[in-house]
C-alpha positions as CSV (number, residue, x, y, z in Angstrom):
1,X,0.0,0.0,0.0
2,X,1.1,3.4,-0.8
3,X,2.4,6.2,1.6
4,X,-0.1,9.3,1.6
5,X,0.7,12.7,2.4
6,X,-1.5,13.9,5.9
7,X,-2.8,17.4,4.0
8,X,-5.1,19.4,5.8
9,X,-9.3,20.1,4.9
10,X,-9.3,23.1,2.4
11,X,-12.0,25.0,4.1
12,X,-11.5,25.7,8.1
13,X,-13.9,24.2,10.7
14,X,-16.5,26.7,10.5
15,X,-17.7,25.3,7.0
16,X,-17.9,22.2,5.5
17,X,-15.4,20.8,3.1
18,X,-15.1,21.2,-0.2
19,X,-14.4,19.1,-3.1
20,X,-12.0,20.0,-5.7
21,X,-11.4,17.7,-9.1
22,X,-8.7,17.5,-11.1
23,X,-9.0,14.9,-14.2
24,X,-5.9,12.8,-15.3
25,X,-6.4,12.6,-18.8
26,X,-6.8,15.0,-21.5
27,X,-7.8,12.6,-24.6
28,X,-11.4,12.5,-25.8
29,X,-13.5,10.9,-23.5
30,X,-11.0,12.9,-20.7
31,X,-11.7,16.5,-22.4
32,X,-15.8,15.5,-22.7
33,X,-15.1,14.6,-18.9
34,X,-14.2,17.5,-17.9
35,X,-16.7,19.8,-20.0
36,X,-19.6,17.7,-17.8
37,X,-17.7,17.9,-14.5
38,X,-16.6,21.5,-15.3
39,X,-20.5,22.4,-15.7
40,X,-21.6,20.8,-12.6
41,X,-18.8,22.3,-9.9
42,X,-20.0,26.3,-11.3
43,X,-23.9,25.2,-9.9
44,X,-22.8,22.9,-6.5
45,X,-21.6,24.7,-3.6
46,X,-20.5,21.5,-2.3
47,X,-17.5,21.6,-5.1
48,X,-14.6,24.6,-6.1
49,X,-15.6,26.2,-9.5
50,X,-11.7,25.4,-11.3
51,X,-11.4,22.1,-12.7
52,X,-7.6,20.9,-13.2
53,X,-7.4,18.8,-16.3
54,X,-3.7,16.9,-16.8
55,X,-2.7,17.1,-20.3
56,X,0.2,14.7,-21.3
57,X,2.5,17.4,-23.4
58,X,2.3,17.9,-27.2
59,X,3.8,20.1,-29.7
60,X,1.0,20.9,-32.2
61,X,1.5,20.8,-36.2
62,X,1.6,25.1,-35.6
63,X,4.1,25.1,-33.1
64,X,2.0,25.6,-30.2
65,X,1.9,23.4,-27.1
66,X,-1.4,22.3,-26.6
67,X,-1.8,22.9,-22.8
68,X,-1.4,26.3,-23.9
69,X,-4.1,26.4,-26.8
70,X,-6.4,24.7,-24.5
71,X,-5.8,27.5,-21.7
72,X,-6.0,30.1,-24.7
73,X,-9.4,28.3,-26.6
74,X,-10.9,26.1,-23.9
75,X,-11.1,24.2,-26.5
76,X,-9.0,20.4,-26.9
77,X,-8.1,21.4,-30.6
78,X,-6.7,18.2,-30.8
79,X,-8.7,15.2,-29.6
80,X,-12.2,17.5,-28.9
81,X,-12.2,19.9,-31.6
82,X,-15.2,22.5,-31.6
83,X,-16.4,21.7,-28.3
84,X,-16.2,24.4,-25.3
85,X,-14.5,22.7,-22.3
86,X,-15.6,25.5,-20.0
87,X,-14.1,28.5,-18.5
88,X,-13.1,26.9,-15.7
89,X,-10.9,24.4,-16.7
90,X,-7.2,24.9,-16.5
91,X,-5.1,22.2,-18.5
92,X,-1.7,21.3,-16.3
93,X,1.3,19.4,-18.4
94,X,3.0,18.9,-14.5
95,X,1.3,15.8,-13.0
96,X,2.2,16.2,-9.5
97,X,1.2,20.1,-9.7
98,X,-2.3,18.9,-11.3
99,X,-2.9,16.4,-8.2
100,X,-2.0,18.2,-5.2
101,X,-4.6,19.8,-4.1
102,X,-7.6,17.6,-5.0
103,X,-9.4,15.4,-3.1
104,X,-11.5,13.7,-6.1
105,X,-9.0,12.7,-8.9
106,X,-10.9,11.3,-12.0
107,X,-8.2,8.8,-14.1
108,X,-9.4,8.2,-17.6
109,X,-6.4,7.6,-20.2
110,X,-5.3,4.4,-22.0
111,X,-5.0,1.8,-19.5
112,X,-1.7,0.7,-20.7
113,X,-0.2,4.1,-19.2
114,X,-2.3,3.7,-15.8
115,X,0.8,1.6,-14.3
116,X,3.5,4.4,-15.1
117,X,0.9,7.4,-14.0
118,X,0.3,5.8,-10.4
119,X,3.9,5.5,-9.9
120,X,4.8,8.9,-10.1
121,X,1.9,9.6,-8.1
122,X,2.7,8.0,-4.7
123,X,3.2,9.7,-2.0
124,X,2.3,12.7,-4.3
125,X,-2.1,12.9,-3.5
126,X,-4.2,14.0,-0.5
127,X,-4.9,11.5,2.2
128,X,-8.5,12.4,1.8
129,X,-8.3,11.5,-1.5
130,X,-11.1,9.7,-3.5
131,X,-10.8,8.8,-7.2
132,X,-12.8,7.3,-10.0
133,X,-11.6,5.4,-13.0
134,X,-13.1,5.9,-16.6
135,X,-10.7,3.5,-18.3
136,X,-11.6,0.2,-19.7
137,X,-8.8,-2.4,-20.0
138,X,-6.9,-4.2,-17.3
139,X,-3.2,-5.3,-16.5
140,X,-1.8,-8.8,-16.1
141,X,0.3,-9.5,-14.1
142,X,2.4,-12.7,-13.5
143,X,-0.4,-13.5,-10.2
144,X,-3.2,-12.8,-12.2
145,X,-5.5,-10.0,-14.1
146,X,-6.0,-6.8,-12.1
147,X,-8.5,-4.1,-12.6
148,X,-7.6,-0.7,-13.1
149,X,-9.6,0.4,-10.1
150,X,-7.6,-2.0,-8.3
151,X,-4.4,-0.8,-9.4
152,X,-5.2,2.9,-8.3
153,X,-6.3,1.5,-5.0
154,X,-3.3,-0.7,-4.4
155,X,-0.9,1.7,-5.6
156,X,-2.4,5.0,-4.6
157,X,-3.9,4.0,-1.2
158,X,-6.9,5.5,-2.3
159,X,-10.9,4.1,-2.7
160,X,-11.7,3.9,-6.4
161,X,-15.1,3.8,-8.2
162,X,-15.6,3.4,-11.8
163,X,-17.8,4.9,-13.9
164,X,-18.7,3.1,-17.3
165,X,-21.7,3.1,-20.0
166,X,-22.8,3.8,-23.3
167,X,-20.5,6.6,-23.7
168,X,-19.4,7.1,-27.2
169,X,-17.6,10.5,-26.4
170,X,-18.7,12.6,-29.4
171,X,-22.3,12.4,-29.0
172,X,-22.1,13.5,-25.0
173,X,-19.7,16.4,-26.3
174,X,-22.7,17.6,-28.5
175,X,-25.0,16.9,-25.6
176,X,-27.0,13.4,-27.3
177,X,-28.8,12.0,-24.3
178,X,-26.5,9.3,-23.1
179,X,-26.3,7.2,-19.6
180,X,-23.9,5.8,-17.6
181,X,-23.5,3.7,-14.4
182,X,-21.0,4.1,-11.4
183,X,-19.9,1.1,-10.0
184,X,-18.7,1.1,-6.3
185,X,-17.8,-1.2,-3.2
186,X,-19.5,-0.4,0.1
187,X,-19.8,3.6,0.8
188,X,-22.8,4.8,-1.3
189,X,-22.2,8.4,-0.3
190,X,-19.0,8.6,-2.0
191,X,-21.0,7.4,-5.2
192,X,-23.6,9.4,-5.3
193,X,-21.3,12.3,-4.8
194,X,-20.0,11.4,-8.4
195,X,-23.2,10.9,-9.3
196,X,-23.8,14.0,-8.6
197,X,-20.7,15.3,-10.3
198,X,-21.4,13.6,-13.6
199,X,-25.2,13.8,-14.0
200,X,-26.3,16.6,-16.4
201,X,-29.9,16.6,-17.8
202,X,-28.5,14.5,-21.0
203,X,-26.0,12.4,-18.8
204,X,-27.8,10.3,-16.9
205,X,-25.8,8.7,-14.3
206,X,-27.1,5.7,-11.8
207,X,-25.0,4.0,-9.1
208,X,-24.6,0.3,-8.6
209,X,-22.8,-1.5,-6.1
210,X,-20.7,-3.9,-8.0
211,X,-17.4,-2.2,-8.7
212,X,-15.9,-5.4,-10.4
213,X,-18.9,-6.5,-12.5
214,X,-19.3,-2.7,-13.9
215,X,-15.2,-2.5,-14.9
216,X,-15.6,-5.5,-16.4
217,X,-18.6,-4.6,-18.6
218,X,-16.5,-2.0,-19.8
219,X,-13.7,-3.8,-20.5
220,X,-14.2,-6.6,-22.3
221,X,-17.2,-5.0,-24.5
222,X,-14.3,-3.9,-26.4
223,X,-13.3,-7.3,-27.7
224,X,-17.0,-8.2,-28.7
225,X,-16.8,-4.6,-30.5
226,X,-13.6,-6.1,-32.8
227,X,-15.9,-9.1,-33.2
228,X,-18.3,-7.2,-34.4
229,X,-16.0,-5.2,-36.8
230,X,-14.7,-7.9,-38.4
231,X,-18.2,-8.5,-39.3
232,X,-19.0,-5.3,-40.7
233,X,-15.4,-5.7,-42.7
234,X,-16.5,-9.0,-44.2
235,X,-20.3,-7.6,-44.9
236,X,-21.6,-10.5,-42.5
237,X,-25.4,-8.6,-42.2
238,X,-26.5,-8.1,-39.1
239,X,-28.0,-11.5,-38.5
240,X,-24.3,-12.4,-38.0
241,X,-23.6,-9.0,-36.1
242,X,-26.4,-9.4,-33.4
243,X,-25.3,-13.6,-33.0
244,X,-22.0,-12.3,-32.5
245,X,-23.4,-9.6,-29.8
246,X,-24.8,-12.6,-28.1
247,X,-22.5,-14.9,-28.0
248,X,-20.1,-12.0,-26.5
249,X,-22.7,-10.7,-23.9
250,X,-22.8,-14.3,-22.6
251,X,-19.0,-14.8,-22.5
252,X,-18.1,-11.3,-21.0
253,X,-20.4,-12.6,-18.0
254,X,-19.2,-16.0,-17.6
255,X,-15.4,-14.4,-17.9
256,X,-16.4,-11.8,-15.1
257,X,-18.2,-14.5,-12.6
258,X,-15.3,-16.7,-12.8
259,X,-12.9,-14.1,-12.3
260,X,-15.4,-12.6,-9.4
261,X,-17.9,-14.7,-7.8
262,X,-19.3,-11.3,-6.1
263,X,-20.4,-9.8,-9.7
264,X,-24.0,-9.6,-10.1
265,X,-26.2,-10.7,-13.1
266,X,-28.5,-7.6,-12.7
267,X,-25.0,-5.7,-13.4
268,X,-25.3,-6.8,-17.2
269,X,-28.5,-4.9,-17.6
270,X,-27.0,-1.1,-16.5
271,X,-26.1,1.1,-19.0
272,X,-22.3,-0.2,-18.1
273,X,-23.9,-3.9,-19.7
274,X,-25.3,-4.7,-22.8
275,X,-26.3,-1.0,-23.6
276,X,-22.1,-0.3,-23.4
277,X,-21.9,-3.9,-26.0
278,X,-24.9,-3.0,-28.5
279,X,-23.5,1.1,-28.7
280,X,-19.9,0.3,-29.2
281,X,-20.5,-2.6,-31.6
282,X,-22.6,-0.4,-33.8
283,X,-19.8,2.8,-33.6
284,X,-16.9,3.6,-31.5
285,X,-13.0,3.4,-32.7
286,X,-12.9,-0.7,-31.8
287,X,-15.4,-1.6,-34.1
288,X,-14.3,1.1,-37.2
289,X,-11.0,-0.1,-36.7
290,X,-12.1,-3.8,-37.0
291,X,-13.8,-3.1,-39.9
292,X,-10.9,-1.8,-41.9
293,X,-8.6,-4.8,-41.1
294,X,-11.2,-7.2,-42.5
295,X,-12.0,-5.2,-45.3
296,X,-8.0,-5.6,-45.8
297,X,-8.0,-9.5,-44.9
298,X,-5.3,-8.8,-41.8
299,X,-2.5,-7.6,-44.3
300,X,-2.7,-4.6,-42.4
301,X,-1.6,-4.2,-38.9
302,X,-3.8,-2.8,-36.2
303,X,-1.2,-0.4,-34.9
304,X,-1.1,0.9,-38.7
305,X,-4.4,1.3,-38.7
306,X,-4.6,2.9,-35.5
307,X,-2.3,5.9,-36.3
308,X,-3.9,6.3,-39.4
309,X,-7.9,6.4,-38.3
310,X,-8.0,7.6,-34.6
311,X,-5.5,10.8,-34.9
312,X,-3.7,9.9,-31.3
313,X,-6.6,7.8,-29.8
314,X,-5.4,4.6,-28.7
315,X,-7.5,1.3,-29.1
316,X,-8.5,-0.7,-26.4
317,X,-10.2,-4.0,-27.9
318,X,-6.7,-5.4,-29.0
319,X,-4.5,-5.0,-25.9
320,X,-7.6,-6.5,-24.2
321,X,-8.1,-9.2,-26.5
322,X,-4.3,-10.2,-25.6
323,X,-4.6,-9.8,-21.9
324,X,-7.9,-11.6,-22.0
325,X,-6.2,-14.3,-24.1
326,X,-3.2,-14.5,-21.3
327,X,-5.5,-15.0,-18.2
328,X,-7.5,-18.0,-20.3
329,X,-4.7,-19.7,-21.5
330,X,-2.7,-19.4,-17.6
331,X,-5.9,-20.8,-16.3
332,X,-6.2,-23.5,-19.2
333,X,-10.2,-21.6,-20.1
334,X,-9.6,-21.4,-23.7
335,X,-11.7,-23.6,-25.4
336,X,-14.7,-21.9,-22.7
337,X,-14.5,-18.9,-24.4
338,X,-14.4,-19.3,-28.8
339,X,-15.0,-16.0,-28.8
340,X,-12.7,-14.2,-27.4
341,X,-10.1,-16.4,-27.9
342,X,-10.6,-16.3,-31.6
343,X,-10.8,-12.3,-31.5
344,X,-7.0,-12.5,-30.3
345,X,-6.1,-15.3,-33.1
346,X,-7.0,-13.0,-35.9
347,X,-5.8,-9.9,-34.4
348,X,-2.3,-11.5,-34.2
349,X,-2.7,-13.0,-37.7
350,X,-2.9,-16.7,-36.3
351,X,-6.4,-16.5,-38.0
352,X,-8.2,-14.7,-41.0
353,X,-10.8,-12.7,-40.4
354,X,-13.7,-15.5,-41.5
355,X,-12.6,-17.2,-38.8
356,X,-15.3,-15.0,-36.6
357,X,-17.8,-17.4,-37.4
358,X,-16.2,-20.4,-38.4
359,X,-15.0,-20.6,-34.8
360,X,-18.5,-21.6,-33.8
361,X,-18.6,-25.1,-35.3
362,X,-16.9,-25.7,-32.5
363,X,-18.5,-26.5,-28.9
364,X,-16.8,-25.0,-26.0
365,X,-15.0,-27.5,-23.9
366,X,-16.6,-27.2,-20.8
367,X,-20.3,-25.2,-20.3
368,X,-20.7,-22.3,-20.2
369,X,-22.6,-21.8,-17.0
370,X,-19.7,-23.3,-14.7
371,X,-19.0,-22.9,-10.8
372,X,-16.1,-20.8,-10.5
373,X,-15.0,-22.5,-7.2
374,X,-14.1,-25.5,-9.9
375,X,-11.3,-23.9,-11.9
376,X,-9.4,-21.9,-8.5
């Protein structure tokens, strides 16, 4: 567990604390982040007006550094372009400096960075800190998977909630009515206080308690969303599309109850469930990407295709695909779960593309519907 500093309440005894939020991340779903927060902490008195946004340094095509352009435009020119952030948001390229003071710290970059960000952070946050994590992926680790949330606890010291949905960033940025769910262990104060921070009248965010079933919703709705691409890619219909949607619904919540015993069924029906699977299979990066390696029958890459189509967006579905891949084949699961084990085949060229549906002429091993107490 992490050191923490001991940092004192920002108001004095005579009033009651308040909140201030800084946002580690600056990408697109960050920047639309912080334009909902930034709306809600100018109309609660229970939160400080200026939002601290950390923006991971870049030198734009003009010259300019875009911390700067976004302090100049309140406006992400790169990643959110044409949306207003707020007046109240202040991008920070200094990490630390962007922490220290708050005492709600919203994480939402590429979860393969997460690891290298919480480093650099200990020691370096508020002992009264609480945090929230956005980010959809996981890390494994030679003693197993471990959830993002986790990491930030373990690492951090701190309690973390996530908050996951149907959350393809654009439309929120233009204000499409959207909803989301925040997932969260035992103090339901703490979550509805990022309720509250979230919730606009077109961002409708609910609170479950089931931190590990909602993260994993997220998470592995990205490899059905490949799936799902590949389908599009190879002009499947949607016949095809929708079995494939199915099939990946019922193996994301066989993967997450044998992973977590505690994770509820009811979980797979929040907006973090199989409103998350059905939006990002129809858009979202995972899917467009998909599309456009099947349409090229693998012979392209999916990092080429990456920093060709998403302008400095990373993926997600891959990297979660391999680490997905990784946990089944260390706990000898593979032939449970055709799907996503055939996801990571083609991505890695093992496999064409039509091998999407061809892997279903083949049974899974074991059923699916298995006591998890079985494979410890």
């Amino acid at each position: 567990m992490a050191p923490v500093n001991n940092i004192v309440q920002i108001n004095n005894n005579d009033h009651p604390p308040k909140y201030k939020v800084t946002i580690v991340g600056s990408g697109n779903w960050g920047s639309v982040a912080s334009k909902l927060i930034a709306s809600n902490t100018l109309k609660l008195s229970s939160f400080h007006d200026e939002v601290k946004m950390w923006v991971f340094e870049e030198t734009l095509p003009s010259g300019e550094k875009l911390t700067d352009v976004i302090n100049q435009t309140n406006e992400n020119v790169k990643y959110l372009p044409g949306i207003k952030l707020g007046r109240n948001v202040v991008a920070d390229p200094d990490l630390e400096n962007a922490v220290r003071d708050a005492n709600m710290l919203v994480f939402v970059t590429p979860h393969q960075f997460m690891e290298g960000i919480c480093k650099k952070l200990i020691g370096k946050i508020r002992s009264d800190a609480q945090a929230i994590s956005l980010i959809k992926g996981m890390e494994v680790k030679k003693e197993g998977p471990c959830m993002i949330s986790t990491l930030i606890s373990q690492q951090l010291g701190v309690n973390c909630c996530v908050l996951m949905g149907a959350n393809i960033a654009n439309e929120i940025a233009v204000e499409k009515f959207s909803e989301a769910t925040v997932g969260f262990r035992g103090n339901r104060e703490i979550a509805e206080n990022w309720v509250q921070l979230f919730s606009t009248p077109y961002f409708m965010v609910s609170a479950c308690q089931d931190v590990e079933g909602v993260e994993l919703c997220g998470t592995l709705k990205n490899i059905v969303a490949i799936a799902a691409g590949f389908v599009d890619g190879l002009d499947m219909g949607n016949n095809t599309k929708a079995a494939i949607m199915r099939i990946g619904l019922r193996e994301m919540k066989a993967f997450s109850k044998l992973l977590f015993s505690s994770v509820k069924d009811s979980t797979f029906f929040e907006s973090c469930g199989v409103a998350d699977l059905i939006t990002t299979c129809l858009g979202g990066r995972n899917r467009k990407c998909a599309e456009a390696f099947a349409k090229n029958g693998g012979k392209r890459s999916f990092d080429e295709l990456e920093a060709e189509m998403l302008q400095g967006q990373k993926l997600q579905g891959v990297s979660t695909a391999k680490e997905v891949y990784e946990v089944l084949k260390h706990k000898g699961w593979l032939e449970m779960f055709p799907l996503f084990t055939t996801v990571h085949e083609i991505c890695t060229g093992r496999l064409p593309p039509t091998a999407i549906v061809e892997y279903s002429e083949h049974a899974p091993k074991f059923p699916i519907a298995v006591n998890p107490d079985a494979f410890q």
